[in-house]
Predicted model as a PDB file, atoms N, CA, C, CB and O in Angstrom, pLDDT in the B-factor column:
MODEL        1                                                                  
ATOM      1  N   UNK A   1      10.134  -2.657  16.624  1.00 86.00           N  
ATOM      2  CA  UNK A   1      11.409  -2.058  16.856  1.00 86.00           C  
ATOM      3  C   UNK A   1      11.878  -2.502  18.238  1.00 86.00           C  
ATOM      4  CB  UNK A   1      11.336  -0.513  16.734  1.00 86.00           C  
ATOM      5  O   UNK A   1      11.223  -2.678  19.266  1.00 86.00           O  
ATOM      6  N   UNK A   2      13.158  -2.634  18.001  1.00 85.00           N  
ATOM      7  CA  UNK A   2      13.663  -3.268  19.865  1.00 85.00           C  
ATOM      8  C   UNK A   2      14.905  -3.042  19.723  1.00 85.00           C  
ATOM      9  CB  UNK A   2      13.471  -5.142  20.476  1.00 85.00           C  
ATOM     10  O   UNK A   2      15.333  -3.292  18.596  1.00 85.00           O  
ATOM     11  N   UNK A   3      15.763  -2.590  20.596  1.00 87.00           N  
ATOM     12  CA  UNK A   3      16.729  -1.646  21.344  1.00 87.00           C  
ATOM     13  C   UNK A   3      17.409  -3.391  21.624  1.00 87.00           C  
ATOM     14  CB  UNK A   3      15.996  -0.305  22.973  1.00 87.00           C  
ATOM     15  O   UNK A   3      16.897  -4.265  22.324  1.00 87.00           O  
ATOM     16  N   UNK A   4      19.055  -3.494  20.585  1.00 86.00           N  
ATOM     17  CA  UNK A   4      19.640  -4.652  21.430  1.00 86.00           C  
ATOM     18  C   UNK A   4      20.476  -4.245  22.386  1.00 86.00           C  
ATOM     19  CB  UNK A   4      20.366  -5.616  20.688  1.00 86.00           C  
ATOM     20  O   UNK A   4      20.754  -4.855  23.419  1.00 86.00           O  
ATOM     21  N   UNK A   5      21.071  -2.690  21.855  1.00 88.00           N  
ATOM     22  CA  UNK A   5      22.487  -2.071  23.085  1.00 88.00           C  
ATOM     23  C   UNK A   5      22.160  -0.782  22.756  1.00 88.00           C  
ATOM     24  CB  UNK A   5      24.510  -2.453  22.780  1.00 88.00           C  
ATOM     25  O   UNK A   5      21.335  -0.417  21.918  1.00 88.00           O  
ATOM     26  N   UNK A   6      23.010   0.033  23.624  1.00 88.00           N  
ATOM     27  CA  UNK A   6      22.528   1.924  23.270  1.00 88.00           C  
ATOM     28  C   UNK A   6      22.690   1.914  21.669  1.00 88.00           C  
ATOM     29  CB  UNK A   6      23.932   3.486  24.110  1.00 88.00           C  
ATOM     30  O   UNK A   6      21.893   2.591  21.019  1.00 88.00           O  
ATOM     31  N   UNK A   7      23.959   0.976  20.822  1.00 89.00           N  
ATOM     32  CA  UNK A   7      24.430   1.093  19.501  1.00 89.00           C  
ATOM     33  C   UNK A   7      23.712   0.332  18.944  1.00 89.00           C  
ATOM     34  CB  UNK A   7      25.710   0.863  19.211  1.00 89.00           C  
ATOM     35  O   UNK A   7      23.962   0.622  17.774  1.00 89.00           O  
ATOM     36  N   UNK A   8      22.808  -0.637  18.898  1.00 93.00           N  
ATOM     37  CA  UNK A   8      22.454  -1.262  17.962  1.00 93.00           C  
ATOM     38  C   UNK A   8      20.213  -1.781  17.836  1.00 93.00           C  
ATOM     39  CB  UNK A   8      23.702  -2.534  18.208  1.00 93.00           C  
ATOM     40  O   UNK A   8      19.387  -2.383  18.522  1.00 93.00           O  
ATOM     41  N   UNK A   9      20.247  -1.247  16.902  1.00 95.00           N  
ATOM     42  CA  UNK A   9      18.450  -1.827  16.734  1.00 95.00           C  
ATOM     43  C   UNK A   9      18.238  -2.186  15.519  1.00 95.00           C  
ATOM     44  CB  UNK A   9      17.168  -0.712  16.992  1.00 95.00           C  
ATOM     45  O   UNK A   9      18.798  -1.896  14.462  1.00 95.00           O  
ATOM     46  N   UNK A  10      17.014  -3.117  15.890  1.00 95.00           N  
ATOM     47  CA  UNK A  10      16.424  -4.296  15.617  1.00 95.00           C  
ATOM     48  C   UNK A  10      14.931  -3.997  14.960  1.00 95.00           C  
ATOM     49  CB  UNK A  10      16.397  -5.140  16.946  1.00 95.00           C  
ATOM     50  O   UNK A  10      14.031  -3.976  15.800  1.00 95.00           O  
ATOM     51  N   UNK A  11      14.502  -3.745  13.488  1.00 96.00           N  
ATOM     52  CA  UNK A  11      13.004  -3.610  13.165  1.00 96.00           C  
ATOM     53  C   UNK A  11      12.846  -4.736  12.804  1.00 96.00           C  
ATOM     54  CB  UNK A  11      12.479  -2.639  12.181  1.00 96.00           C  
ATOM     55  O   UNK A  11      13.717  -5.597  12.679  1.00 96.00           O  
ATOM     56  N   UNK A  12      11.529  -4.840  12.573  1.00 96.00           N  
ATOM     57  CA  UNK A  12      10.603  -5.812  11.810  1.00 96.00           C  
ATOM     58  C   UNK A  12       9.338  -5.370  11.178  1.00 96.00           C  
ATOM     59  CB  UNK A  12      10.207  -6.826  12.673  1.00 96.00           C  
ATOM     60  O   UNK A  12       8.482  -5.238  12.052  1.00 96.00           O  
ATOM     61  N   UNK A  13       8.971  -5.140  10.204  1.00 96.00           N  
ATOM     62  CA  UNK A  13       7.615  -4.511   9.850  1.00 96.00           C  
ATOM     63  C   UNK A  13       7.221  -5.631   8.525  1.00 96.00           C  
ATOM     64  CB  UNK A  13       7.774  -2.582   9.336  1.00 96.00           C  
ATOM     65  O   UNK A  13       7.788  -5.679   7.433  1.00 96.00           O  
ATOM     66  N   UNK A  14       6.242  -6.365   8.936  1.00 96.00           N  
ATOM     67  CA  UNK A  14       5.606  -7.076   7.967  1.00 96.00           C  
ATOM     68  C   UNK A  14       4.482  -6.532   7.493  1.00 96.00           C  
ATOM     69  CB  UNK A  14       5.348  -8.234   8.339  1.00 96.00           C  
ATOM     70  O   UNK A  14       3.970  -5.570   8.067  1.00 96.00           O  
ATOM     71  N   UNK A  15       3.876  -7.155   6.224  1.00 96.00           N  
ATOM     72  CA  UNK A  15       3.033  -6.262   5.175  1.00 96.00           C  
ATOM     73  C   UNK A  15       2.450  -7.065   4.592  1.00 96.00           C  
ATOM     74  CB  UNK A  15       3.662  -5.391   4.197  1.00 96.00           C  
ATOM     75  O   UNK A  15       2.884  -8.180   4.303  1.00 96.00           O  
ATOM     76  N   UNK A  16       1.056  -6.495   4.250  1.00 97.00           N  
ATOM     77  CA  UNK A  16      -0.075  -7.020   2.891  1.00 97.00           C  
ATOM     78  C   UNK A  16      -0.281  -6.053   2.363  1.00 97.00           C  
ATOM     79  CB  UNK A  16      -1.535  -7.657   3.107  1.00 97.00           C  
ATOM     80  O   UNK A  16      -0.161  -4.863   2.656  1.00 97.00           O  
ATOM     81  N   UNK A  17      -0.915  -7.088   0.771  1.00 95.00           N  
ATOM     82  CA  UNK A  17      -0.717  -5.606  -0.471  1.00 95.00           C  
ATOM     83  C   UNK A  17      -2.235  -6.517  -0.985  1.00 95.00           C  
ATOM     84  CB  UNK A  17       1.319  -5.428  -2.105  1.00 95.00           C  
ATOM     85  O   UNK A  17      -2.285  -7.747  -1.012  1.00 95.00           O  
ATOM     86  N   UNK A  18      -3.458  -5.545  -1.385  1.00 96.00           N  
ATOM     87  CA  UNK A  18      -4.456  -6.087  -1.922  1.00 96.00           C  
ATOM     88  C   UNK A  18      -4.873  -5.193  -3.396  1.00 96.00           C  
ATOM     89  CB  UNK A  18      -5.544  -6.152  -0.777  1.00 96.00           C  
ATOM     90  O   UNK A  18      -5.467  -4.118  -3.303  1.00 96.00           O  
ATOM     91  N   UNK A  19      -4.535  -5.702  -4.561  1.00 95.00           N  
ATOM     92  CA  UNK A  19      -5.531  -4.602  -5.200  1.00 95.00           C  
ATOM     93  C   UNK A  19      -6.383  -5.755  -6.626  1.00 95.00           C  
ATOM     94  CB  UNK A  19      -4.292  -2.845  -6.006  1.00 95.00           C  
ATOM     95  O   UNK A  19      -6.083  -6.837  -7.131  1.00 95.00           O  
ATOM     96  N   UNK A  20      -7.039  -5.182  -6.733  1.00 93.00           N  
ATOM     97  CA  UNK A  20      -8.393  -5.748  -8.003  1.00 93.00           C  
ATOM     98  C   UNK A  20      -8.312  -4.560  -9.182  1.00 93.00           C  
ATOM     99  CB  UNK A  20     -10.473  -5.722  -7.176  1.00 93.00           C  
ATOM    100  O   UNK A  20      -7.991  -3.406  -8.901  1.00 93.00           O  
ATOM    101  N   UNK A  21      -8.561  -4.884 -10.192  1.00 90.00           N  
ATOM    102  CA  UNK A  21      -8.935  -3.793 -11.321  1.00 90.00           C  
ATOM    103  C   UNK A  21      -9.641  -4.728 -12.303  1.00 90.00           C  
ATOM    104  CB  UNK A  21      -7.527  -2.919 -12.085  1.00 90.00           C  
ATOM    105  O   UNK A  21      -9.301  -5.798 -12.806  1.00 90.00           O  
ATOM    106  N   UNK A  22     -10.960  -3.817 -12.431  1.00 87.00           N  
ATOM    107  CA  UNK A  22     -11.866  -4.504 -13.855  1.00 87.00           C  
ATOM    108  C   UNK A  22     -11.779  -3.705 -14.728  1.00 87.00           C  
ATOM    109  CB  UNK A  22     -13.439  -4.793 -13.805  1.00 87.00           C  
ATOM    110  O   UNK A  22     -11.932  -2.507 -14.491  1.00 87.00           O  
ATOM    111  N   UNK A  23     -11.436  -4.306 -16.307  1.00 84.00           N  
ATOM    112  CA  UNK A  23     -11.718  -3.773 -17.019  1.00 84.00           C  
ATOM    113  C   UNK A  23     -12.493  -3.853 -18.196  1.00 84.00           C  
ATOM    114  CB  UNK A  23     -11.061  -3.556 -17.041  1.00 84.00           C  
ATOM    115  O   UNK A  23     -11.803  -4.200 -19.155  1.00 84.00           O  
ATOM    116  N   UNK A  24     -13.505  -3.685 -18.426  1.00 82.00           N  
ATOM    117  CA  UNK A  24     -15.017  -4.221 -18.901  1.00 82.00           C  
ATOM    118  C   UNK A  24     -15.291  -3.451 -20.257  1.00 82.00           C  
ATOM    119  CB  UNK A  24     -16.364  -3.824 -17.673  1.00 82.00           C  
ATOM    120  O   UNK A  24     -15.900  -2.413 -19.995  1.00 82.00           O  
ATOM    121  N   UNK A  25     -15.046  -3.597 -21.679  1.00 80.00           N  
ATOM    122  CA  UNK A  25     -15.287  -3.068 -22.384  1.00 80.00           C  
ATOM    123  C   UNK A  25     -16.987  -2.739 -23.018  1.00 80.00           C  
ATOM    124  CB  UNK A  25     -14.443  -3.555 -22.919  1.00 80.00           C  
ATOM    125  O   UNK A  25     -17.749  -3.703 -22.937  1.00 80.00           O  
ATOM    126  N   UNK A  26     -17.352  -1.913 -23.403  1.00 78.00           N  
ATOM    127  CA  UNK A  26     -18.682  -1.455 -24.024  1.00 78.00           C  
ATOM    128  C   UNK A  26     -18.986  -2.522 -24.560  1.00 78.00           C  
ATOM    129  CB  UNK A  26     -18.743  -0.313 -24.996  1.00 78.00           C  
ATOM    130  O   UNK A  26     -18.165  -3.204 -25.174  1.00 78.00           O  
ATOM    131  N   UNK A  27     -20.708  -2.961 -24.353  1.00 75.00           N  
ATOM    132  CA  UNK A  27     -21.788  -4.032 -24.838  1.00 75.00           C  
ATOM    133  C   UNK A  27     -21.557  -4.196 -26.505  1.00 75.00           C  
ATOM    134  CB  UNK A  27     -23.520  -3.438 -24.459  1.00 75.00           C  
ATOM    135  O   UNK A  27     -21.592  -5.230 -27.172  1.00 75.00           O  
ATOM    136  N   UNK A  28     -21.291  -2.719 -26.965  1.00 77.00           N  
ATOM    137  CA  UNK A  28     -21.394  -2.625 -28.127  1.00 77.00           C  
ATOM    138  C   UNK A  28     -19.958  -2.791 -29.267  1.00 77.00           C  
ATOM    139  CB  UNK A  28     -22.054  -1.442 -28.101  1.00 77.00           C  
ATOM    140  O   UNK A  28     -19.959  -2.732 -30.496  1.00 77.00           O  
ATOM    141  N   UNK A  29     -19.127  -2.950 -28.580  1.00 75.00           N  
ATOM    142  CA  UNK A  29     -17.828  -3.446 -29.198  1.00 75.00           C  
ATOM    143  C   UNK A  29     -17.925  -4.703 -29.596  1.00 75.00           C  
ATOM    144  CB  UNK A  29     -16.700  -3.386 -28.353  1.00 75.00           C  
ATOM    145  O   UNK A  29     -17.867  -5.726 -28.914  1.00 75.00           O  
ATOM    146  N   UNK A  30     -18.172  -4.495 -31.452  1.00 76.00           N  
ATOM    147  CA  UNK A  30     -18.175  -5.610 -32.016  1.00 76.00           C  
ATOM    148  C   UNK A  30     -16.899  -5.379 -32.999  1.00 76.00           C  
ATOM    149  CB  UNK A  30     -19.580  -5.948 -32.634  1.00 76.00           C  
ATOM    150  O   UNK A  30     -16.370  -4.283 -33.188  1.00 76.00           O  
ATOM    151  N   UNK A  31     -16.552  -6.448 -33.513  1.00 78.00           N  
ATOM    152  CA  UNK A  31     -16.001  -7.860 -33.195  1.00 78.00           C  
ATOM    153  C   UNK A  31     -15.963  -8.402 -32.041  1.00 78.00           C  
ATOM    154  CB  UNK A  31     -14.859  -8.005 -33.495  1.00 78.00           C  
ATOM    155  O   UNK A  31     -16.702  -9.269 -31.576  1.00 78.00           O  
ATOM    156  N   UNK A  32     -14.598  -7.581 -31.328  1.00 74.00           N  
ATOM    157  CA  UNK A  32     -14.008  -8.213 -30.016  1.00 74.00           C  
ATOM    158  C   UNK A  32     -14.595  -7.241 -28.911  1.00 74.00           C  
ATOM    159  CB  UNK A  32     -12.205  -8.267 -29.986  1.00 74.00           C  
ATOM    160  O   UNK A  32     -14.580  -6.038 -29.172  1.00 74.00           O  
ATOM    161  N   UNK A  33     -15.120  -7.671 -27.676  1.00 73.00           N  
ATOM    162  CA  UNK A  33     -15.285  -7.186 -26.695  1.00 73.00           C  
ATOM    163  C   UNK A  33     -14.422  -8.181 -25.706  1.00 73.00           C  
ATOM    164  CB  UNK A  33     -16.694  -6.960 -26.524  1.00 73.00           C  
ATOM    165  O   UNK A  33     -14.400  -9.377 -25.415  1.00 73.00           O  
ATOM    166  N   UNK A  34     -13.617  -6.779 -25.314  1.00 77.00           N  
ATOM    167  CA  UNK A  34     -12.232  -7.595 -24.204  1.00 77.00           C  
ATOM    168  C   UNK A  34     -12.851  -7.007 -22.539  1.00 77.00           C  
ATOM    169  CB  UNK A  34      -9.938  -6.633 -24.654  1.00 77.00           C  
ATOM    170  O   UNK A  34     -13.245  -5.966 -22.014  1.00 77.00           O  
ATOM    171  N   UNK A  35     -12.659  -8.175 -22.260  1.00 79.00           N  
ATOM    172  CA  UNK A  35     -12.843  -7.665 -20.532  1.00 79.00           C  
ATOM    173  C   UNK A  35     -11.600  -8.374 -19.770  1.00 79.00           C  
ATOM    174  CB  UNK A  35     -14.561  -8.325 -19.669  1.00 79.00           C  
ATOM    175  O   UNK A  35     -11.309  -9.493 -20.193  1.00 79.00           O  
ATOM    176  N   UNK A  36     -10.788  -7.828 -18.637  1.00 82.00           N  
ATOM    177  CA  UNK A  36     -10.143  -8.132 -17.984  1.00 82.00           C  
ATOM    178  C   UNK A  36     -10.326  -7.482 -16.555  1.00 82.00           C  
ATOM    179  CB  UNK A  36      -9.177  -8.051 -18.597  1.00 82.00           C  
ATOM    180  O   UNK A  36     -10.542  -6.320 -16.211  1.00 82.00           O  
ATOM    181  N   UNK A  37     -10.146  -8.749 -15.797  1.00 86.00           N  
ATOM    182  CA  UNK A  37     -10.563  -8.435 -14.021  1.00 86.00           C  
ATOM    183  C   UNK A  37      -9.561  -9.422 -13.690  1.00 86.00           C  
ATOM    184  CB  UNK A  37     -12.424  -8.841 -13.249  1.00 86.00           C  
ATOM    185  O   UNK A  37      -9.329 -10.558 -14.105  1.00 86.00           O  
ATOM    186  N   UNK A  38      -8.868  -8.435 -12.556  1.00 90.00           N  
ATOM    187  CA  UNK A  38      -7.507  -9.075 -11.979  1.00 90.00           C  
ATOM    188  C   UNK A  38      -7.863  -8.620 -10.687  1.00 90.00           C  
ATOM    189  CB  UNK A  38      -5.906  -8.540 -12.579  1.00 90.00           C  
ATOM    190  O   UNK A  38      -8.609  -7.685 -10.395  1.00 90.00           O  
ATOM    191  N   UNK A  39      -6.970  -9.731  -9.625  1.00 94.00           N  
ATOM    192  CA  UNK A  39      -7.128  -9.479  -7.973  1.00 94.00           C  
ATOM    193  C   UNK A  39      -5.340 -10.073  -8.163  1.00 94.00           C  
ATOM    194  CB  UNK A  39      -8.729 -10.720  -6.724  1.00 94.00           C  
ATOM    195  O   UNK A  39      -4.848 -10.925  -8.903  1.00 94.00           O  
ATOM    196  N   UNK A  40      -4.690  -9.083  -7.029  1.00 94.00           N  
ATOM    197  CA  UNK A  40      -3.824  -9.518  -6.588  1.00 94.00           C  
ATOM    198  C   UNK A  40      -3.303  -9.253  -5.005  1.00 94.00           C  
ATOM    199  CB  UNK A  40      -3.143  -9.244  -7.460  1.00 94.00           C  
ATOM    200  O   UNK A  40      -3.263  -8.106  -4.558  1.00 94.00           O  
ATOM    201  N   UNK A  41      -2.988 -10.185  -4.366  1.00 95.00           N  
ATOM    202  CA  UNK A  41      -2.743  -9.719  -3.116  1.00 95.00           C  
ATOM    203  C   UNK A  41      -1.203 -10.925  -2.329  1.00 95.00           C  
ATOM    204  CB  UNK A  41      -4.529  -9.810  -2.240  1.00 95.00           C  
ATOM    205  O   UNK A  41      -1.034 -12.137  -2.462  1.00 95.00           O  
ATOM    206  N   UNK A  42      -0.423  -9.944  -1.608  1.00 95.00           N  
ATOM    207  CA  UNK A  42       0.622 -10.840  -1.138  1.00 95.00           C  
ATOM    208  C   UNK A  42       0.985 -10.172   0.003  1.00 95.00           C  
ATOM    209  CB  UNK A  42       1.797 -11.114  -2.085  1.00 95.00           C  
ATOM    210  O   UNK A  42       0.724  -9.001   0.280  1.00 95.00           O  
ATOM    211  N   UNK A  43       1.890 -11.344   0.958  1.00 97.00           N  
ATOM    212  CA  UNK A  43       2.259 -10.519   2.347  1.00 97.00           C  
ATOM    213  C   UNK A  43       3.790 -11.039   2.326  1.00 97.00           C  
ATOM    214  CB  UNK A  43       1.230 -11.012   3.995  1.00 97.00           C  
ATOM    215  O   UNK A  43       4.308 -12.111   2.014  1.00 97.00           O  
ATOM    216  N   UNK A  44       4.322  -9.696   2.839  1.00 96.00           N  
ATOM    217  CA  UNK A  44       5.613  -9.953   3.038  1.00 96.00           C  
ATOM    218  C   UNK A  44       6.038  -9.596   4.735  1.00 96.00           C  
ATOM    219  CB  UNK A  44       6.413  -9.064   1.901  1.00 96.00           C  
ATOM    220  O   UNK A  44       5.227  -9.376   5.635  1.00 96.00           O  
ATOM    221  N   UNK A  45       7.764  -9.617   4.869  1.00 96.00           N  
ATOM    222  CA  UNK A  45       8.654  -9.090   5.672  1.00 96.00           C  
ATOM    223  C   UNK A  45       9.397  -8.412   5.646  1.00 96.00           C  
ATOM    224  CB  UNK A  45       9.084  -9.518   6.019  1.00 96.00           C  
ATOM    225  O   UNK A  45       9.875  -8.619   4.531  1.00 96.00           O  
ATOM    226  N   UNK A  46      10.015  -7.551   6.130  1.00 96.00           N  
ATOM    227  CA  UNK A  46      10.955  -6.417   6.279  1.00 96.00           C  
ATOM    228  C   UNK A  46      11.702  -6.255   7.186  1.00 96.00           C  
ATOM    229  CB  UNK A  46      10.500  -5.430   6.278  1.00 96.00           C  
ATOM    230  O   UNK A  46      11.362  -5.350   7.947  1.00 96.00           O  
ATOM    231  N   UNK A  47      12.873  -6.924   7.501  1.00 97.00           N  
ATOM    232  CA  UNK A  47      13.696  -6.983   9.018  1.00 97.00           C  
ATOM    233  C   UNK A  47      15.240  -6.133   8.608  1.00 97.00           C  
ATOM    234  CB  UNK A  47      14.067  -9.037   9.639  1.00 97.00           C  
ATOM    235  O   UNK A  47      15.981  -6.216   7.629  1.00 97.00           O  
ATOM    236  N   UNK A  48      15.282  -5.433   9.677  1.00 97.00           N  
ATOM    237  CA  UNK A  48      16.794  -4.594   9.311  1.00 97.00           C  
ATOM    238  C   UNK A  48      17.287  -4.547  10.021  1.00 97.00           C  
ATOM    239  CB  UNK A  48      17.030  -3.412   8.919  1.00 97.00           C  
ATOM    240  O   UNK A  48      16.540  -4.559  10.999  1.00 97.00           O  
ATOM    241  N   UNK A  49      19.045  -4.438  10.508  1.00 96.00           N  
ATOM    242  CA  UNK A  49      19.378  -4.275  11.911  1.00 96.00           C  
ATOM    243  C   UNK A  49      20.707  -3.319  11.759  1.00 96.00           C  
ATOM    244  CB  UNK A  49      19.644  -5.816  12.731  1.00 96.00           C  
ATOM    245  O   UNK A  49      21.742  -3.468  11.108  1.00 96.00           O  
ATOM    246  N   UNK A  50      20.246  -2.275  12.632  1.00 95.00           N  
ATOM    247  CA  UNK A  50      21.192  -1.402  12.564  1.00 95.00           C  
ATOM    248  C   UNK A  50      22.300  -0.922  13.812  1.00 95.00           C  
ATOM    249  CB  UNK A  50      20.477  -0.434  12.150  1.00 95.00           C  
ATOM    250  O   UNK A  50      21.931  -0.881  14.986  1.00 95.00           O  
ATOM    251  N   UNK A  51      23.355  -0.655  13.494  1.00 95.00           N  
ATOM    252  CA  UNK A  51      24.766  -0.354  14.730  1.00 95.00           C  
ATOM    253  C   UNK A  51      25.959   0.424  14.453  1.00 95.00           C  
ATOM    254  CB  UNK A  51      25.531  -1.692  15.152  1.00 95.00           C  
ATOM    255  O   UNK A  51      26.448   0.966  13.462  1.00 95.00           O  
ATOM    256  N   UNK A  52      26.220   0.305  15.525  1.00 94.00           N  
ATOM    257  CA  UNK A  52      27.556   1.457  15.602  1.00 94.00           C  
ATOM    258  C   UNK A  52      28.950   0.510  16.325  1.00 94.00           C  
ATOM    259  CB  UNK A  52      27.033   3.125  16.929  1.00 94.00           C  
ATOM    260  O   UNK A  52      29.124   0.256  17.517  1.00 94.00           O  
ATOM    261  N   UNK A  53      29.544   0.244  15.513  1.00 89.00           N  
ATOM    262  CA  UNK A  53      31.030  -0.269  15.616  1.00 89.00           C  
ATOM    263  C   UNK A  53      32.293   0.701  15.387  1.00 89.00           C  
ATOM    264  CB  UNK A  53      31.181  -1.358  14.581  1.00 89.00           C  
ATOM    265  O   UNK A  53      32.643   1.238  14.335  1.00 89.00           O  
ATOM    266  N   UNK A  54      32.837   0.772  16.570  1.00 89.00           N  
ATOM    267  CA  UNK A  54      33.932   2.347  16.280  1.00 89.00           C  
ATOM    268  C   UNK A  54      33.394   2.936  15.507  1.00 89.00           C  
ATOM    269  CB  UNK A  54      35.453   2.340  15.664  1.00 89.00           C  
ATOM    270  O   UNK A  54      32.284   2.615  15.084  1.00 89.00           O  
ATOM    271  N   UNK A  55      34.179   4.160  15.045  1.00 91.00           N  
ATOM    272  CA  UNK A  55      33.562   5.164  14.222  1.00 91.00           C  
ATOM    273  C   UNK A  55      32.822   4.471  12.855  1.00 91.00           C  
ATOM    274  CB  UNK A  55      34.743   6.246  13.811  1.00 91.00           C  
ATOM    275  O   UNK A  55      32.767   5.263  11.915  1.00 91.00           O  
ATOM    276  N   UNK A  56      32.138   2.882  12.535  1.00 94.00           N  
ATOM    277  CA  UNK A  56      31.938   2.574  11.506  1.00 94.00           C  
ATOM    278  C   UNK A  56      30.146   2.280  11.693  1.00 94.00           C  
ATOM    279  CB  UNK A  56      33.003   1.462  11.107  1.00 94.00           C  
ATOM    280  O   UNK A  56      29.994   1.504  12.636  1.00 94.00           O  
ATOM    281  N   UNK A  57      29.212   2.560  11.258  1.00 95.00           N  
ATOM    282  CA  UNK A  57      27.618   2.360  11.118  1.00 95.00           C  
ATOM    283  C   UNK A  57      27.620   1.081  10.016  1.00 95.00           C  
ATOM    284  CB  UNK A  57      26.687   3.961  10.447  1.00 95.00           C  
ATOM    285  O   UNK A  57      28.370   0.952   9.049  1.00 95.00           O  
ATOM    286  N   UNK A  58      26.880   0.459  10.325  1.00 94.00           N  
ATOM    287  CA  UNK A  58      26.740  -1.045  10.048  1.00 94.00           C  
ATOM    288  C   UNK A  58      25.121  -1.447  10.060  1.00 94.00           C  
ATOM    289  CB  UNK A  58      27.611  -1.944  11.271  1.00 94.00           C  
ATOM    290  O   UNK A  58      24.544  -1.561  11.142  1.00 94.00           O  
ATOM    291  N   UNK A  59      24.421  -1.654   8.802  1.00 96.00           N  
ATOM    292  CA  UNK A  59      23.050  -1.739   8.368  1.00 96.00           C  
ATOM    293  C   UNK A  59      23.317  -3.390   7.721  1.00 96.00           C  
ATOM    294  CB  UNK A  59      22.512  -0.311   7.139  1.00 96.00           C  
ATOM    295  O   UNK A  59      24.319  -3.874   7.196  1.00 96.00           O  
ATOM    296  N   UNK A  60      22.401  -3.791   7.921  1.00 96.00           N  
ATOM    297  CA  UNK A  60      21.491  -5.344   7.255  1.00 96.00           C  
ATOM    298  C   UNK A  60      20.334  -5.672   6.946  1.00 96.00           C  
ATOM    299  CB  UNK A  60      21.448  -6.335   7.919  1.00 96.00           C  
ATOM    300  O   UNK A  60      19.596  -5.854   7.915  1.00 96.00           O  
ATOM    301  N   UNK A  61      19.757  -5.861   5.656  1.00 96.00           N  
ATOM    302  CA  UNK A  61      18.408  -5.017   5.737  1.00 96.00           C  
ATOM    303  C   UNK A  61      17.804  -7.028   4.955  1.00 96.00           C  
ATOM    304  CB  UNK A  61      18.258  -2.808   4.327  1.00 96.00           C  
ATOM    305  O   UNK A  61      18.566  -7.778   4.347  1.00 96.00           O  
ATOM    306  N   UNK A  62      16.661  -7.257   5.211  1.00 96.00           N  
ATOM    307  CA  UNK A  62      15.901  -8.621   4.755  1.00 96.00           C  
ATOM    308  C   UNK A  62      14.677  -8.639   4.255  1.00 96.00           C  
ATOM    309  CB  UNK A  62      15.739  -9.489   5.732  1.00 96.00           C  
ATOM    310  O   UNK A  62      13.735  -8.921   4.996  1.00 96.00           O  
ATOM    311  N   UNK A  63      14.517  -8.398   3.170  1.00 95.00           N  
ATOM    312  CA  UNK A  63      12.838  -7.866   2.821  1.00 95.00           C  
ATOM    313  C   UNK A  63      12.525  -9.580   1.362  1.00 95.00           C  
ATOM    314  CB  UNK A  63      12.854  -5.273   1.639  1.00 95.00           C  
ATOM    315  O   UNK A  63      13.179 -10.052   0.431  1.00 95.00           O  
ATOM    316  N   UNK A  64      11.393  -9.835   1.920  1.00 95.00           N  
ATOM    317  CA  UNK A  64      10.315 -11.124   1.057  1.00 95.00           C  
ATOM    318  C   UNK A  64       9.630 -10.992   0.787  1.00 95.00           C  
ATOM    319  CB  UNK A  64       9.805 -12.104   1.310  1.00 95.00           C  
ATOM    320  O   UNK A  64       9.660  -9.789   1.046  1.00 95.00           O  
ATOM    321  N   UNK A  65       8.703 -11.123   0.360  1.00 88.00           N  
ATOM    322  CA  UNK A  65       7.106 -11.374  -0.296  1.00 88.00           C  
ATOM    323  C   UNK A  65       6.896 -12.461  -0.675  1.00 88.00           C  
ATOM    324  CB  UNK A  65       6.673 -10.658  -1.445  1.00 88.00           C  
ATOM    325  O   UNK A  65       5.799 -12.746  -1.156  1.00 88.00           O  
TER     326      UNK A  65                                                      
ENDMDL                                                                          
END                                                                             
């Protein structure tokens, strides 16, 4: 966060996301025994900038992954 004038600021908050899930069916599931194991993980950004122009508030917001 950073202060550009008394009216106007500046965030930035960047981010990671991690998650895994197994899913492992019983030895004994015949025919089909399904197993699924997933990992996913990503990093993003989040930048916004906010102000005061005459009586008007003025937001800009930038979010990626």
């Amino acid at each position: 966060m950073h202060t550009l004038s008394p009216t106007a600021l500046f965030e930035v908050a960047p981010f990671y996301h991690w998650n895994a899930a197994n899913y492992d069916s019983k030895p004994a599931d015949i025919p089909t025994a399904t197993t699924w194991d997933r990992t996913s993980n990503y990093a993003g950004l989040q930048a916004s900038v906010r102000g005061d122009v005459k009586r008007n508030n003025l937001a800009a917001t930038f979010y990626s992954f």
